[in-house]
BAPAPA-929425 format. One line per field, with one value per residue: residue number from 1; residue in three letters; x, y, z of N, C-alpha, C in turn. Coordinates in pm, 1 decimal. Layout:
% residues N
nr = (NUM ...)
rest = (ALA ...)
n.u = (X ...)
n.v = (Y ...)
n.w = (Z ...)
ca.u = (X ...)
ca.v = (Y ...)
ca.w = (Z ...)
c.u = (X ...)
c.v = (Y ...)
c.w = (Z ...)
***
This chain:
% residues 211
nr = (1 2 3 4 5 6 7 8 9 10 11 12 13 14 15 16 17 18 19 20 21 22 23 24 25 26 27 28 29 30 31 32 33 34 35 36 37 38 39 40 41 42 43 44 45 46 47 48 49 50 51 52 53 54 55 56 57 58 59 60 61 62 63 64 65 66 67 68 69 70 71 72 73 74 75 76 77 78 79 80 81 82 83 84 85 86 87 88 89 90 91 92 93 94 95 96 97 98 99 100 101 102 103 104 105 106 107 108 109 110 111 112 113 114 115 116 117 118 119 120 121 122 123 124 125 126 127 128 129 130 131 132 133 134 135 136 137 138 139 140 141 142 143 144 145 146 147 148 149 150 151 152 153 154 155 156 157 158 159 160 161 162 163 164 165 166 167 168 169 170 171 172 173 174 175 176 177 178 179 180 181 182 183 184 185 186 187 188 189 190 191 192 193 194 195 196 197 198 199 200 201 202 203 204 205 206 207 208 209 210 211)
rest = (UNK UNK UNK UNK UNK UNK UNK UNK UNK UNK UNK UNK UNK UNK UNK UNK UNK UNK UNK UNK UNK UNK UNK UNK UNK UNK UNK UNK UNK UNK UNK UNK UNK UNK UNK UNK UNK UNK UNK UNK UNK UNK UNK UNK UNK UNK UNK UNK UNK UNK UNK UNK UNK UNK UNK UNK UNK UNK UNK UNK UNK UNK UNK UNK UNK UNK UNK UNK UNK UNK UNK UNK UNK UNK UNK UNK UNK UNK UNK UNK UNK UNK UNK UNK UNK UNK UNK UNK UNK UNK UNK UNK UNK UNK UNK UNK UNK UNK UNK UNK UNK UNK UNK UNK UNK UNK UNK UNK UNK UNK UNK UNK UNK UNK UNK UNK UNK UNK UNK UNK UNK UNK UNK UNK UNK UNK UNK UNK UNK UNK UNK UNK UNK UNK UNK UNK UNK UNK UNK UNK UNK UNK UNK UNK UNK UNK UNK UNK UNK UNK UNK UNK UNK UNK UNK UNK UNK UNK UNK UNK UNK UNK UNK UNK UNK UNK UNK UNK UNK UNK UNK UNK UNK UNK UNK UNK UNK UNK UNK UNK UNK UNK UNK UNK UNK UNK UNK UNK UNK UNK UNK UNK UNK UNK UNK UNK UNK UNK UNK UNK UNK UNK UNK UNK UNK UNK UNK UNK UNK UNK UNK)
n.u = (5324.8 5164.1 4999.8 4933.9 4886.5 4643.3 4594.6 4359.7 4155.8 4031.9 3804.0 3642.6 3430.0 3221.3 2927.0 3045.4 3225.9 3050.7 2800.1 2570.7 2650.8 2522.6 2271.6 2131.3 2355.4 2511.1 2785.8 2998.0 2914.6 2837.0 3050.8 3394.9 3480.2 3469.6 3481.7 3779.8 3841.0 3765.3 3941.2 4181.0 4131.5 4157.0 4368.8 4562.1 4502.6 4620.6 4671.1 4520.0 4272.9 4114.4 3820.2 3684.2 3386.9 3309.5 3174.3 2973.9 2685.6 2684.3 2864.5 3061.5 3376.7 3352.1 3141.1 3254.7 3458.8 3288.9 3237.8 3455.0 3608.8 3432.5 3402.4 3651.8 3896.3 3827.5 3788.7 4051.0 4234.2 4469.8 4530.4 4421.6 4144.3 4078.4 3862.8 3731.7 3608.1 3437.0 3169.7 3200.6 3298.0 3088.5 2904.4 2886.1 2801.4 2547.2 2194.3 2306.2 2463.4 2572.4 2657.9 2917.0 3274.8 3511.1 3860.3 4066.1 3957.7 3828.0 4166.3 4304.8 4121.5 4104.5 4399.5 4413.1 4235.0 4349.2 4595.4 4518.6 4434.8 4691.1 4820.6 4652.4 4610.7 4849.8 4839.4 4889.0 4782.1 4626.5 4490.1 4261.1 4218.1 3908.5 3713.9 3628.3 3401.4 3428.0 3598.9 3685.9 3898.8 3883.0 3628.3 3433.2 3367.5 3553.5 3767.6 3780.5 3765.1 4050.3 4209.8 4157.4 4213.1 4494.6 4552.8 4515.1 4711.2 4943.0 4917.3 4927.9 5212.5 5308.6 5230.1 5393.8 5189.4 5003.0 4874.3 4648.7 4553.3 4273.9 4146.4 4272.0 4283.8 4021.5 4067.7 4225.6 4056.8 3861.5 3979.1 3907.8 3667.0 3334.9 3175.4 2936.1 2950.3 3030.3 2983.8 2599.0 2585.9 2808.3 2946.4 2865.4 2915.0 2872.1 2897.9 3153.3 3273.7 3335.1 3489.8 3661.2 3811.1 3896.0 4079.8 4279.1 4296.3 4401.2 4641.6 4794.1 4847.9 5008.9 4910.0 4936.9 4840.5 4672.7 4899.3)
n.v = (-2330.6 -2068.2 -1834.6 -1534.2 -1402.0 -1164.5 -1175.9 -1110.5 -1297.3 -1332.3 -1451.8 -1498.5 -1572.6 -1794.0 -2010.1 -2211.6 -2138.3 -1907.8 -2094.5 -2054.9 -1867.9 -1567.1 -1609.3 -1852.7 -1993.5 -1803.7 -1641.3 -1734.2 -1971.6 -2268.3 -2441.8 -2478.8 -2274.0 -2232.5 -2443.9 -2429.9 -2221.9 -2346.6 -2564.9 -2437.6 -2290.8 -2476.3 -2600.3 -2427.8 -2294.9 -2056.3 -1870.0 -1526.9 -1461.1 -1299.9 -1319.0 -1346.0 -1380.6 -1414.2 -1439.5 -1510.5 -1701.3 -1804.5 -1656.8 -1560.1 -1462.7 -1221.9 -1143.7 -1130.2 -876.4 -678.2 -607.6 -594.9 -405.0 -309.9 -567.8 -701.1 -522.5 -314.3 -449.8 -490.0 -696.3 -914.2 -1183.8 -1282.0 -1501.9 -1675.6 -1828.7 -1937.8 -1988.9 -2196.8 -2156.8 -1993.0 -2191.4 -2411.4 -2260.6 -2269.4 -2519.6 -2580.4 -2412.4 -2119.3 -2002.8 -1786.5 -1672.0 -1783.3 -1744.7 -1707.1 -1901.1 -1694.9 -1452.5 -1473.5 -1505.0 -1298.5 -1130.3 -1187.1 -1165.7 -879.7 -832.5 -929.0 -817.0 -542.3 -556.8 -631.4 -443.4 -245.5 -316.9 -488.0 -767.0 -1117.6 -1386.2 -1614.0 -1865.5 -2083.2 -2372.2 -2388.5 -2724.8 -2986.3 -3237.5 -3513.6 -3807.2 -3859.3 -3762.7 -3700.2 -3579.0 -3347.2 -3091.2 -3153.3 -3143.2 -2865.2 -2775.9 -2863.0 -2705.0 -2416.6 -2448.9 -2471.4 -2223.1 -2083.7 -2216.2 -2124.1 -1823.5 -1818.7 -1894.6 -1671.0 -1453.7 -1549.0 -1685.5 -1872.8 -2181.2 -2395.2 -2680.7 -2772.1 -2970.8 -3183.1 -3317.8 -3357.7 -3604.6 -3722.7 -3858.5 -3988.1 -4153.6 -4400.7 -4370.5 -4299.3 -4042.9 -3958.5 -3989.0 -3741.1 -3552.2 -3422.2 -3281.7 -3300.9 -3055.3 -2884.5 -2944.2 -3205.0 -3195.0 -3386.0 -3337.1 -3087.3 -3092.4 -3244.9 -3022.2 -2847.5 -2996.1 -2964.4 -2677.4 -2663.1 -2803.8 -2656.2 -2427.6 -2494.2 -2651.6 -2790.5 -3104.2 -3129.1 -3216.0)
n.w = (2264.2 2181.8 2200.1 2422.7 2743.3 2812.3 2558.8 2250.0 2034.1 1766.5 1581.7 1215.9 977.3 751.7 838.8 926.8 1123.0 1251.8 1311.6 1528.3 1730.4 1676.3 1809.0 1959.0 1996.5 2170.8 2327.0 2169.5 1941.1 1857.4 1781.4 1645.8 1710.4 1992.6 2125.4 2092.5 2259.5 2503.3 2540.4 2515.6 2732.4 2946.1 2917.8 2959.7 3183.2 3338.2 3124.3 3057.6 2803.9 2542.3 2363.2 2064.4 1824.7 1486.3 1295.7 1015.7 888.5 564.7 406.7 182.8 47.6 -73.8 105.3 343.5 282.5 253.5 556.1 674.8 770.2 1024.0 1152.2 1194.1 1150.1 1345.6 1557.0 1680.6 1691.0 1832.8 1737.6 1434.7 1328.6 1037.3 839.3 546.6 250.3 143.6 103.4 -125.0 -305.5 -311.9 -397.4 -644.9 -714.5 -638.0 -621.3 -685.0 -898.9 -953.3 -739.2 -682.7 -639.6 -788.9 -817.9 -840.8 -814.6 -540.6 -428.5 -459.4 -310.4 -60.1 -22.3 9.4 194.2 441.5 437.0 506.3 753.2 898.2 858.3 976.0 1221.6 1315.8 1359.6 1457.9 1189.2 1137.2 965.9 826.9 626.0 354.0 361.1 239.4 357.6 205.1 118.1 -171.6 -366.2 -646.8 -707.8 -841.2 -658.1 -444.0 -566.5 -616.6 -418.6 -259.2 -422.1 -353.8 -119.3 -148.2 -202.0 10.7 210.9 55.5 88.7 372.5 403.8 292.9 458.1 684.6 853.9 1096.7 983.6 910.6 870.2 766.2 551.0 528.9 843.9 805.8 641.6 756.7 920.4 786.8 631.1 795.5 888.4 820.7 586.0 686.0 946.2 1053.0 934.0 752.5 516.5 393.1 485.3 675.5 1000.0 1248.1 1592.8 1671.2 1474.0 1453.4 1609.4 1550.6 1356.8 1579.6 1681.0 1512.4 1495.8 1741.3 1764.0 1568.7 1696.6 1912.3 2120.9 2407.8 2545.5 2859.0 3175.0)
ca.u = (5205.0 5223.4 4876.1 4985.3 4792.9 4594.0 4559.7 4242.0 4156.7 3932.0 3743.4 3601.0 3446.9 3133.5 2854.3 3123.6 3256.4 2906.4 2737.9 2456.3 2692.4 2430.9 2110.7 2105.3 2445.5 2599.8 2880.0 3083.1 2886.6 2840.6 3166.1 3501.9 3583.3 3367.4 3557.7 3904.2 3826.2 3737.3 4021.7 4280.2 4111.3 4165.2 4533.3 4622.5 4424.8 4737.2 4645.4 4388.6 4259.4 3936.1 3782.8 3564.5 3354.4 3236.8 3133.5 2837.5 2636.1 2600.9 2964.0 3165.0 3526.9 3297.2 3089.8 3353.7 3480.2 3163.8 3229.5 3573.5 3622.1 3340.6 3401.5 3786.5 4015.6 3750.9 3764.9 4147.3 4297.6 4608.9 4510.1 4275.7 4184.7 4018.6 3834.9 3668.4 3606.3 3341.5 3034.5 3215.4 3250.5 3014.5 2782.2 2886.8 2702.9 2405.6 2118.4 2343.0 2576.7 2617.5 2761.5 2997.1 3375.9 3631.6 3941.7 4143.6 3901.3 3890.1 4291.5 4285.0 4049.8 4189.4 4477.1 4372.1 4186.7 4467.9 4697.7 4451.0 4385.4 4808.4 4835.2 4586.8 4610.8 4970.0 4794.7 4927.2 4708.6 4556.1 4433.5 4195.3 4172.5 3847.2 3749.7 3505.9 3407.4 3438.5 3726.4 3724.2 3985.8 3858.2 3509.5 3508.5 3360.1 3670.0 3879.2 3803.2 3845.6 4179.4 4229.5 4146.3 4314.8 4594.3 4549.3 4515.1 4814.8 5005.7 4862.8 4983.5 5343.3 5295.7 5194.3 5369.5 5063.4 4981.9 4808.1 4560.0 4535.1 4172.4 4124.0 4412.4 4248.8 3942.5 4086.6 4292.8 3943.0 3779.6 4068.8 3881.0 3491.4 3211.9 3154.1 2797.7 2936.4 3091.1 2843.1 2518.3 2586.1 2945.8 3007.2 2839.1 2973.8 2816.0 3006.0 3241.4 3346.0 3365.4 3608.9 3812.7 3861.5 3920.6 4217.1 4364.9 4395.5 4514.9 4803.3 4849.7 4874.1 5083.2 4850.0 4944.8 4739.9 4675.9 4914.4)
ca.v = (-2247.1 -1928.3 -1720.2 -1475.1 -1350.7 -1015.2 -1146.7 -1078.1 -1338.6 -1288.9 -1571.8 -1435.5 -1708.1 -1839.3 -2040.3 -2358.7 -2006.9 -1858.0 -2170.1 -1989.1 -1754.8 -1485.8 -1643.4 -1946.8 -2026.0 -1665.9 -1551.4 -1805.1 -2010.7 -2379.7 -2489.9 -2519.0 -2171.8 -2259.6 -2552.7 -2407.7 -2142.7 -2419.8 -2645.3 -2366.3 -2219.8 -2597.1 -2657.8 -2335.4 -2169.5 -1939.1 -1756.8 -1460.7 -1453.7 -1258.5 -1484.9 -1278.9 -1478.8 -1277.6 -1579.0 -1512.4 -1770.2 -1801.1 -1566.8 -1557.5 -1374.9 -1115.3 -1094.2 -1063.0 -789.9 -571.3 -602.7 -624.0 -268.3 -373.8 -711.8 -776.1 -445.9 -215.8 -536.7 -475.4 -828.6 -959.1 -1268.6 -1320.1 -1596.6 -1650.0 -1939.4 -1834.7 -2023.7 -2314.6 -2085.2 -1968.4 -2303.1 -2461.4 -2214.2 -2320.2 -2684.9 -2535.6 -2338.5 -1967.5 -2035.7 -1639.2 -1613.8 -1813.1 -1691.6 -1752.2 -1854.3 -1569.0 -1318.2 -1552.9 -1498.6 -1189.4 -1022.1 -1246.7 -1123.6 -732.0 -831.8 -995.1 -700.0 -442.9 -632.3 -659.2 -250.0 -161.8 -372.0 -517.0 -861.1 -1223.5 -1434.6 -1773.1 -1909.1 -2249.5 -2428.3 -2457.6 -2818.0 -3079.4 -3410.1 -3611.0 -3938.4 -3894.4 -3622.1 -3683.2 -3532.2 -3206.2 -3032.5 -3190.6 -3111.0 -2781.3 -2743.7 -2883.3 -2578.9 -2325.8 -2462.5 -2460.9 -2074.8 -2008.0 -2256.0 -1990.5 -1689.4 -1868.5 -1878.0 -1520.2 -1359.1 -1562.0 -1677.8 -2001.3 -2313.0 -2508.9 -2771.4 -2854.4 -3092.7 -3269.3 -3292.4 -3436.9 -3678.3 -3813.7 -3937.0 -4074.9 -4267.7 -4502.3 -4410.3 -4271.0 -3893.0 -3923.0 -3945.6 -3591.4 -3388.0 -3484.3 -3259.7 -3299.2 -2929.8 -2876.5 -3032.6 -3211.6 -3146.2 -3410.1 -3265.1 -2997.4 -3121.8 -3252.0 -2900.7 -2789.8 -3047.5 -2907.7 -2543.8 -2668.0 -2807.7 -2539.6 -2333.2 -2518.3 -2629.2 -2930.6 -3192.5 -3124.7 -3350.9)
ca.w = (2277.9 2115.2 2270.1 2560.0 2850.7 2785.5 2364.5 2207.8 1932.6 1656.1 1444.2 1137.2 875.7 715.4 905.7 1007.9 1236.1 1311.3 1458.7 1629.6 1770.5 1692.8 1846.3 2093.8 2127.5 2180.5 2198.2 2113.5 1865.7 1908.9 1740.4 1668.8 1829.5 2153.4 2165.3 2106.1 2343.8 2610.4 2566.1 2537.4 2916.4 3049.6 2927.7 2998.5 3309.9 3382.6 3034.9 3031.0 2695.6 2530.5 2278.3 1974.2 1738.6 1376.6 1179.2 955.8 811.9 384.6 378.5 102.2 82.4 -92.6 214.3 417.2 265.3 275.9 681.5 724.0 868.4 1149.5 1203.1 1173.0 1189.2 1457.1 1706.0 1706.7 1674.6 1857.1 1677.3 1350.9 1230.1 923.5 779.1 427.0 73.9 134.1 8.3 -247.8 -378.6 -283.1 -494.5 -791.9 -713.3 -585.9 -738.7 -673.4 -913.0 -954.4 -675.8 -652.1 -622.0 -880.7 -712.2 -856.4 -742.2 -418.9 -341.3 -461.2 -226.2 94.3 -1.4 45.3 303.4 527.9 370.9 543.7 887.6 902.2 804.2 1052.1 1378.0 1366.8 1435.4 1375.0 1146.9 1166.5 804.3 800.7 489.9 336.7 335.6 195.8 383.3 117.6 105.6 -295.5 -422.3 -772.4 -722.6 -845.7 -569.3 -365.4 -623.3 -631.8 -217.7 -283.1 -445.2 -305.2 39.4 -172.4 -217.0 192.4 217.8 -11.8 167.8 503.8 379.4 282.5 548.5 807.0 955.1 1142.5 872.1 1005.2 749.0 795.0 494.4 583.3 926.2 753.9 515.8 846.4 1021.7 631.1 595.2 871.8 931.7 693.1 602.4 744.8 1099.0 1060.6 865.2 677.0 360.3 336.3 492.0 824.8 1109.8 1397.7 1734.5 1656.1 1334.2 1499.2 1746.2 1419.1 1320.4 1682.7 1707.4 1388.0 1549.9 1894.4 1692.4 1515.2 1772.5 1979.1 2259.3 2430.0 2611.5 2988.2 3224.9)
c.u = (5239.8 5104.6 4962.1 4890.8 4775.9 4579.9 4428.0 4255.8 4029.3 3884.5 3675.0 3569.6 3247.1 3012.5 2947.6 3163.5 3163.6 2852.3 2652.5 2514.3 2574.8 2263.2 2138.5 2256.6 2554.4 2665.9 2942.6 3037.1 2891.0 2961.2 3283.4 3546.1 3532.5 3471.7 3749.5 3883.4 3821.2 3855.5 4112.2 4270.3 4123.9 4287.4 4617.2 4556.4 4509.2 4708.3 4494.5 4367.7 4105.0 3936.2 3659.7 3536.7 3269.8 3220.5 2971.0 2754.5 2634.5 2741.5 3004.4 3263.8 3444.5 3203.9 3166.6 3446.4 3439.5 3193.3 3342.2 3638.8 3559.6 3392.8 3556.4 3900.3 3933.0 3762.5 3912.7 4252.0 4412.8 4674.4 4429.2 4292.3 4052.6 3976.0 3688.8 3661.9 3476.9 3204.9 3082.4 3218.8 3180.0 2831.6 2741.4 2812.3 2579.6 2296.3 2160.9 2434.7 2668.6 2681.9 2860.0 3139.9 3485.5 3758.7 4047.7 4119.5 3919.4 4047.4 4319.7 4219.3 4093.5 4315.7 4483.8 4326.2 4307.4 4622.9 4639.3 4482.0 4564.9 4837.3 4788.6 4600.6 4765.1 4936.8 4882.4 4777.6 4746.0 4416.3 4395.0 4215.1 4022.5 3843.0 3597.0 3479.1 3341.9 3591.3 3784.0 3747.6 3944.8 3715.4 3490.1 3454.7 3487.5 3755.7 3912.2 3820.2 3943.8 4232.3 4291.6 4190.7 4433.3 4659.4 4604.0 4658.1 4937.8 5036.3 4941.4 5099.7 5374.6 5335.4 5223.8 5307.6 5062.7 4899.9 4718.3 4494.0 4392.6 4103.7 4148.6 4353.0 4103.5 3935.4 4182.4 4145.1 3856.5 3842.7 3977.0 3716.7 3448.8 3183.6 3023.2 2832.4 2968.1 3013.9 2715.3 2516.5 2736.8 3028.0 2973.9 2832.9 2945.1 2901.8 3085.9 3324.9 3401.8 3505.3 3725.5 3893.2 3915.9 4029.7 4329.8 4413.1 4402.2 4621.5 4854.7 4901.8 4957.9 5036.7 4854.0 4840.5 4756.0 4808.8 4861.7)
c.v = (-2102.3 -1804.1 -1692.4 -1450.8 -1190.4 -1008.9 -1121.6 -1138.5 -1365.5 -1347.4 -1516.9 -1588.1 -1660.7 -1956.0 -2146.4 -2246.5 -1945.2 -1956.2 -2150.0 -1858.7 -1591.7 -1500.4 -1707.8 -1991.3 -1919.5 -1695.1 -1616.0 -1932.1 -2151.7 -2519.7 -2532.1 -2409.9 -2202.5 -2317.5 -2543.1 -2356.5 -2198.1 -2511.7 -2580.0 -2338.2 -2360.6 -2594.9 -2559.2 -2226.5 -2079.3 -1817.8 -1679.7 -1410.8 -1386.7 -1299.6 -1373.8 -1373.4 -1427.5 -1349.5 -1532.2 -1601.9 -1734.1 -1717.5 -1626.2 -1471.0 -1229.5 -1035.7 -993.1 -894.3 -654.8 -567.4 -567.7 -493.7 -333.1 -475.4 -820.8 -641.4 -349.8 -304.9 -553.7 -612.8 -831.2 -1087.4 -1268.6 -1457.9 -1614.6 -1771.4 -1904.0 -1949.7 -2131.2 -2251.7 -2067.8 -2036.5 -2337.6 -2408.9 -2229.1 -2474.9 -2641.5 -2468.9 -2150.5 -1975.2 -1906.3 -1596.4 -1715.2 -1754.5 -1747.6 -1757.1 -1739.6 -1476.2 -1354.8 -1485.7 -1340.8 -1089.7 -1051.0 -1179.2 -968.8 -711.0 -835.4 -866.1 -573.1 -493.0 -628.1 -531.9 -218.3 -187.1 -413.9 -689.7 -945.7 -1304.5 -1590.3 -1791.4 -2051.9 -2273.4 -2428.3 -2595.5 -2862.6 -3201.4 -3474.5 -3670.7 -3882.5 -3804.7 -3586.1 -3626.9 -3431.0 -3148.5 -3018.2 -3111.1 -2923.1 -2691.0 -2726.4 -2770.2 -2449.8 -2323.6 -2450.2 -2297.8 -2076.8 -2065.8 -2137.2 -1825.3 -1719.8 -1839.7 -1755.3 -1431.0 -1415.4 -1595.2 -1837.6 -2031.6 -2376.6 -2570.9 -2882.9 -2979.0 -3210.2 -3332.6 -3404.0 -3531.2 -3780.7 -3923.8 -4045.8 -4116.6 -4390.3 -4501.2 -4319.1 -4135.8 -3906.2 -3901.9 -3797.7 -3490.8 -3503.7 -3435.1 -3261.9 -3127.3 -2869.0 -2965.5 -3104.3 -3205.6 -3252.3 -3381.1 -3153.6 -2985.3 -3167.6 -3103.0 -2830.9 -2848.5 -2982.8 -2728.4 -2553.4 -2699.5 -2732.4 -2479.9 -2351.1 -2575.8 -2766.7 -2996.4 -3175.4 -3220.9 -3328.7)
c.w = (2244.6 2158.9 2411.5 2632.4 2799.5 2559.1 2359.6 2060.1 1896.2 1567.6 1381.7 1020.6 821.2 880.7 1004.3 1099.4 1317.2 1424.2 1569.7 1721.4 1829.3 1772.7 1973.2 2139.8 2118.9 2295.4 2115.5 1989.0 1930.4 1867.4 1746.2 1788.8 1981.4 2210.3 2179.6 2208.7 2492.6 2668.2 2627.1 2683.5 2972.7 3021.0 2998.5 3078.1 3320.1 3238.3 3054.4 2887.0 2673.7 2431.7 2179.5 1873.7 1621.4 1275.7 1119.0 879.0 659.6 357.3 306.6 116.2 25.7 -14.8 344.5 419.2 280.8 442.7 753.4 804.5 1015.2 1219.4 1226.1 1195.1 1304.2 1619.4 1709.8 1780.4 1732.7 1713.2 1578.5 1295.7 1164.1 886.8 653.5 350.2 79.0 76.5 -95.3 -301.1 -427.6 -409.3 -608.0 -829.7 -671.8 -674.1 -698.7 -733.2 -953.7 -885.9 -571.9 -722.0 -662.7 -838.6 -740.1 -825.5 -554.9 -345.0 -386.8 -375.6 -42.6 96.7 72.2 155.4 459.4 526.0 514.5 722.8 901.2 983.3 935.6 1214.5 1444.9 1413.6 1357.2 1325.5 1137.2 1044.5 849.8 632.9 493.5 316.3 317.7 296.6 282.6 82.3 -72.0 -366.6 -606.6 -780.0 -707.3 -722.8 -456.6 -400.2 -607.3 -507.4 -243.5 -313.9 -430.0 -164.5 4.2 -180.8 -47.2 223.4 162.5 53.1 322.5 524.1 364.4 333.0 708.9 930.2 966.5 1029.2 967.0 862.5 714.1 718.3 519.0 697.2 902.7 703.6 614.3 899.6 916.2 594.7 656.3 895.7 806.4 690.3 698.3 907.3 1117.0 986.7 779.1 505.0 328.6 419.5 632.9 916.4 1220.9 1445.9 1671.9 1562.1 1365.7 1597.8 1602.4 1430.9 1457.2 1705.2 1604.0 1442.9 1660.8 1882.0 1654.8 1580.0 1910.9 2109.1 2301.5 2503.0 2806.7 3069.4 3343.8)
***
C-alpha cells in the first residue's frame, strides 16, 4: 500500500471520472473513484485520506489542458491521477471527427501536462489506460485504444508513475462474459464495470483485501 495518512488524491479524466460528480452524485461521482475511495476507507480505516474528483464529461487531453491550472496543479496533489484519451478517440467514429486527437498531439500534450503538474506540486502520478470494451483487438476503434494505452503505458515508465492497465483489466472479464454486461456502448460503464476498473487501481496501488 503506498497512500499515506494526511495524502490528498486527485482524479482528473473524462466522463468514465466525472460520473455525476457535478450534479446528483457529488462529490465523488458515481464511479470508479467513489468506489476506490470506499474500498481504500474499508481496508484501510487507520489511513486519513482527502479524496478530489475533477472529471469532466465529453474531455479530451485538449480539454484538459484548457483547465489544468484549476483543476489539477491549484488543488495541490499528493497524488494525481489521470485517466484521458477515450474522447479523443472515440471522435474520430462519431459525427465530431474534428475533434478528435491525433495520438502525437495526444502524448505530446499529456506529456506537458504531467511535466507541469510534477514542476509545480512535487506530486506522484497515477496514469489509467484508455480502454474499449470490446473482446476483438482487430477492430479499429480497439485497435486504436491499444494505442494510445500504449502511449500512457510509455508516459508511466517515464514519469515513474503507478499503471493501471485498464484494458488489460477489461479484456480479463471478455475473455468469459459479453461486453453488454459492462457497458451498453462499449465505453460507459455500469457499476460493475465500474468496479472492473476500480479493481485495476486497488492493485495498482497496492491495496489488499480486508482480513
Amino acid at each position: 500500500m503506498i497512500l499515506r495518512t494526511g495524502q490528498r488524491v486527485v482524479f482528473i479524466g473524462d466522463s468514465i471520472t466525472d460520473c455525476g460528480r457535478r450534479d446528483d452524485a457529488a462529490p465523488y461521482g458515481s464511479g470508479y473513484v467513489s468506489l476506490v475511495r470506499a474500498l481504500v476507507g474499508a481496508r484501510h480505516p487507520e489511513l486519513e485520506l482527502e479524496w478530489v474528483n475533477r472529471g469532466v464529461s465529453g474531455d479530451t487531453v485538449r480539454d484538459l489542458a484548457v483547465r489544468w491550472d484549476d483543476d489539477a496543479i491549484a488543488e495541490r496533489p499528493d497524488w494525481l491521477s489521470v485517466l484521458i484519451g477515450i474522447n479523443d478517440i472515440w471522435r474520430r467514429y462519431g459525427d465530431q471527427p474534428d475533434q478528435a486527437v491525433a495520438i502525437d498531439e495526444y502524448e505530446r500534450t499529456l506529456r506537458d501536462l504531467l511535466r507541469r503538474a510534477v514542476a509545480a506540486t512535487g506530486c506522484r502520478l497515477i496514469l489509467g489506460d484508455p480502454f474499449l470494451i470490446e473482446a476483438d483487438r482487430s477492430e479499429p476503434q480497439r485497435a486504436d485504444t491499444d494505442r494510445y494505452a500504449a502511449v500512457v503505458a510509455g508516459l508511466a515508465a517515464e514519469f515513474d508513475a503507478v499503471h493501471v492497465p485498464n484494458q488489460a483489466a477489461f479484456d480479463r472479464v471478455l475473455a468469459v462474459s459479453p461486453a453488454k454486461r459492462w457497458a451498453d456502448d462499449r465505453v460507459h460503464p455500469h457499476l460493475p464495470g465500474h468496479a472492473v476498473l476500480a479493481d485495476a487501481y486497488l492493485s495498482a496501488l497496492g491495496v489488499t483485501a480486508a482480513h
